[in-house]
N, C-alpha and C positions, 0 to 999 in steps of 0.2 A: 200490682206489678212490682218485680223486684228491681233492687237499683242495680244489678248486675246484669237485667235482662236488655237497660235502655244503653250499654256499650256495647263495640266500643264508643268511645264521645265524638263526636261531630268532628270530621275532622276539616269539615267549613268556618269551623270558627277558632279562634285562641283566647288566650285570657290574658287580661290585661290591668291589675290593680283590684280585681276582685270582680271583673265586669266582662263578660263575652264579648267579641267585636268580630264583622266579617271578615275571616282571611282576604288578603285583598284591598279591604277597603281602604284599610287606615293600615299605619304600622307605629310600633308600639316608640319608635324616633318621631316620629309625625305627634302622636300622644301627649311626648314628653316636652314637647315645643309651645305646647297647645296654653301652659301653662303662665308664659310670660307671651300670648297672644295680647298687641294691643288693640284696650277697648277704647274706644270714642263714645262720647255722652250721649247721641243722638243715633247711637247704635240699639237695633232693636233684635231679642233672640226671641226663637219660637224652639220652647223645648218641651218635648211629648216623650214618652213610653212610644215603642213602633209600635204602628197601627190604630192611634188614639184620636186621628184627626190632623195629623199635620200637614198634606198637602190641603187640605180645605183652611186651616188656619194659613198655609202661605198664603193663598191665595186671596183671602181677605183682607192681611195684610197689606197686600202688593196691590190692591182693588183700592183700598183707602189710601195709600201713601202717595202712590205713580197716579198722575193722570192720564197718563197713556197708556197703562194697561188700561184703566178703567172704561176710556173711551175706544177702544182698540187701534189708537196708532199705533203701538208699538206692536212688536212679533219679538216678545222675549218668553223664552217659557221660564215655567218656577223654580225650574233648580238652579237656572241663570239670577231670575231676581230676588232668589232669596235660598240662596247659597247653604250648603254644609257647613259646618266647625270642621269635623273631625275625619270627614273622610275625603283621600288626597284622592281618587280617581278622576275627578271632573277638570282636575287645574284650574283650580279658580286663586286666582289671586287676590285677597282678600285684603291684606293691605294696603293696596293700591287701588279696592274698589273705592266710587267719588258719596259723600255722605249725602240722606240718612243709609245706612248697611241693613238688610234683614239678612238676617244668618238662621239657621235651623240645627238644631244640634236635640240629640236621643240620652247624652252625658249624664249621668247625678251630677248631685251638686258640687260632689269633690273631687272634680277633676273637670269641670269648667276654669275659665281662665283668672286668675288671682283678680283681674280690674273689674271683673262683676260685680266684686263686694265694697267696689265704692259706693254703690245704691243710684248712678247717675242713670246709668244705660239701665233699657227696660225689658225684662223676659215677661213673655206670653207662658203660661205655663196651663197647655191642655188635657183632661184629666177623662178617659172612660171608663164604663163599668167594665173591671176586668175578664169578664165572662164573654162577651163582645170581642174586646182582644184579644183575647186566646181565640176565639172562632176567624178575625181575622188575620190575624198570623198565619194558622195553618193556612188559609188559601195563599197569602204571600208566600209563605213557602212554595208551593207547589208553581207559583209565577216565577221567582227570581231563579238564576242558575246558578248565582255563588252561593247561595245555600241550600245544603242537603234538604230533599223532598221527602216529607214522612211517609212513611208507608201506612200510614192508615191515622184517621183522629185519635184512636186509643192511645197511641204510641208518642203525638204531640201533646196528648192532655199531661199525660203524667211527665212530658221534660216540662215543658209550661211550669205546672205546679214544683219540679224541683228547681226553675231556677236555670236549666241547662240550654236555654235558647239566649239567640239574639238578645244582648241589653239586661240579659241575667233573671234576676226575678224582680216582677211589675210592681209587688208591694214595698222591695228595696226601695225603690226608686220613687215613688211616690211617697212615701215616710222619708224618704233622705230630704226633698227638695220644700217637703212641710217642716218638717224640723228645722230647719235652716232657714224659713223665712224670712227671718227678720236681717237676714244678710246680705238681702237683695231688694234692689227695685220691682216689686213680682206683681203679677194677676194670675191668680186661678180661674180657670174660665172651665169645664163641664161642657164635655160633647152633647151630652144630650139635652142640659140647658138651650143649646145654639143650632140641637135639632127642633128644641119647640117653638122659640120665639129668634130667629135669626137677626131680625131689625135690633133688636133689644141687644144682642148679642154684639154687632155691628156697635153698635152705638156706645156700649160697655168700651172696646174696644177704642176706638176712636179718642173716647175722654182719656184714658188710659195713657195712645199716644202726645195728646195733645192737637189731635188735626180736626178741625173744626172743616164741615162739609156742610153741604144746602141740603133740604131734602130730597130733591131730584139724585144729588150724587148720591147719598146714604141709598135712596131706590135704586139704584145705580149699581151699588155695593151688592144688595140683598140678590138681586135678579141674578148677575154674574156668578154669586156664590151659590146659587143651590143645588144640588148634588146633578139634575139631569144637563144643568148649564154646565156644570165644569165638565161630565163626564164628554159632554159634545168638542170640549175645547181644547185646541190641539196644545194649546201651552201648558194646561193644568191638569192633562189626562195621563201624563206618563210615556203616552204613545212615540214620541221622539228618543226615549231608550233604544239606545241599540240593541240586538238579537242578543249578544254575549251576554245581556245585563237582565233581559229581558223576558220570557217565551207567552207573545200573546197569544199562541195557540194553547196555551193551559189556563185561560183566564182574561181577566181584565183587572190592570191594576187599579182601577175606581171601582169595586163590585156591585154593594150594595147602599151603602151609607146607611144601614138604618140601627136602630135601638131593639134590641132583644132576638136577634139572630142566632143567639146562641143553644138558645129553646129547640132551633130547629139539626140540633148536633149536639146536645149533650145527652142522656140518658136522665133521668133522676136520680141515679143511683151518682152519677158522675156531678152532677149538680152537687148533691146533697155533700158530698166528700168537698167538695169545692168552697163550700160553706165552714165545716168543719174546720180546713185549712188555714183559710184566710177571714172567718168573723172576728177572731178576737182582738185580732193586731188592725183591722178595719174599722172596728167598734169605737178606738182610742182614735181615727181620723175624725175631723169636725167634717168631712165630705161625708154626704146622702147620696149613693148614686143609684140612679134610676135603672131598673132591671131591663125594664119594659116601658112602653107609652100608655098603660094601663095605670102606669105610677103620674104622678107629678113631678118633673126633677125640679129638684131646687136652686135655684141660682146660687153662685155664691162667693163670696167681695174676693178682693183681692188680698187679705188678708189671709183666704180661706175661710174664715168663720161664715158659717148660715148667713144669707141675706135675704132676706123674705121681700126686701122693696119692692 
């Protein structure tokens, strides 16, 4: 497809420092503030690629930290206990929330807030196989209302592949946030790692933050978190979105949660181009990601580097 064929551009979204953002969501004053946001040591971010796992990592999060989510006294949903960076719609007051803070931000690295690279505060940073995220993007599309709904997968494959969606292009952003490791407090954590062994994953997690659980609680954790629990659960489903933000009639914002969905929407032909694209500059990543559950994914340290442990 020609690059003249996918304009005019989206006029759901703007561009902001080299990176897409929802019209709407954020504005580019909100962006530039974002920069002397302050951080607190015992502040924790969870930052994803959209569609990579982040409400299942909030809510693991907020499962190990709060006891009250965990035991369900409390009725907070996830985008209350574990908030945006970057986008002002929700009015959350962020500086005035009481510590530890989980925050959630979609950001590269270079345009997070300058106090990250003191190394105190700690980013979660969740990584899927790209091919997965493209398949769930376009269904997000066709859920949300601030962003234009594709008229067909062909049409999203190739903005996807050029970079012209939501968050710009996925292998930006995952070469920006490796590359720049060592300038943060970081864990790399693999959706599909934490699709095969979630206890392990849980448990990664936890040492990571530093919160020491019983076994009962870590079971606690695991049970809570698994895709048909959250999908049931009115705090971590999405379903408290308003209509405007929203349209549960074309979808569900929890779908599927699974590994290799993409198989069932791509062509070979679109696979293979996909490969092309994105092997070489992927091949230089120390991440192995898992295509399918046919594979074994690899865990891998906080460092990034392979962890066979």
């Amino acid at each position: 497809m020609k690059t003249e064929e996918m304009e005019p551009e989206d006029k759901t979204l703007y561009k902001y420092k080299g990176l897409y953002f929802i019209t709407g969501f954020s504005s580019p004053e909100n962006l530039d503030s974002l920069d002397s946001f302050e951080i607190r040591d015992d502040d924790t971010f969870i930052i994803t690629y959209p569609k990579s796992g982040t409400i299942w990592t909030q809510n693991i999060v907020s499962l190990i930290l709060y006891e009250g989510h965990r035991d369900g006294t409390e009725n907070i949903s996830l985008i209350d206990r574990a908030p945006w960076l970057e986008y002002n719609i929700f009015h959350v007051d962020l500086p005035s929330r009481p510590s530890p803070r989980v925050i959630c931000s979609h950001l590269p690295y270079y345009l997070v807030p300058k106090g990250l690279r003191n190394k105190r505060a700690k980013i979660i940073c969740v990584l899927r196989n790209p091919k997965d995220v493209l398949v769930s993007n376009y269904h997000f599309h066709k859920v949300s209302v601030k962003i234009e709904t594709p008229k067909d997968f062909d049409i999203f494959f190739e903005k996807f592949l050029a970079g012209k969606v939501f968050c710009s292009l996925w292998l930006d952003h995952i070469e920006g946030w490796y590359a720049h490791k060592g300038d943060f407090n970081i864990l790399f954590l693999s959706y599909e790692e934490m699709k095969k062994d979630l206890r392990r994953s849980v448990l990664k997690i936890c040492n990571f933050l530093g919160k020491k659980l019983s076994g009962k609680e870590v079971d606690d954790v695991v049970d809570k978190a698994t895709f048909d629990n959250m999908k049931a659960d009115s705090r971590a489903n999405y379903t408290f979105m308003p209509p405007d933000m929203l349209d549960f009639s074309k979808g569900n914002f929890l779908r599927k949660g699974t590994v290799g969905d993409w198989k069932n929407h791509m062509t070979v032909a679109q696979s293979e181009r996909f490969d092309r694209m994105f092997k070489e500059r992927m091949e230089k990543l120390p991440f192995r990601f898992c295509w399918d559950f046919q594979e074994d994914p690899e865990p891998i340290s906080s460092s990034g580097e392979e962890n066979n442990v």
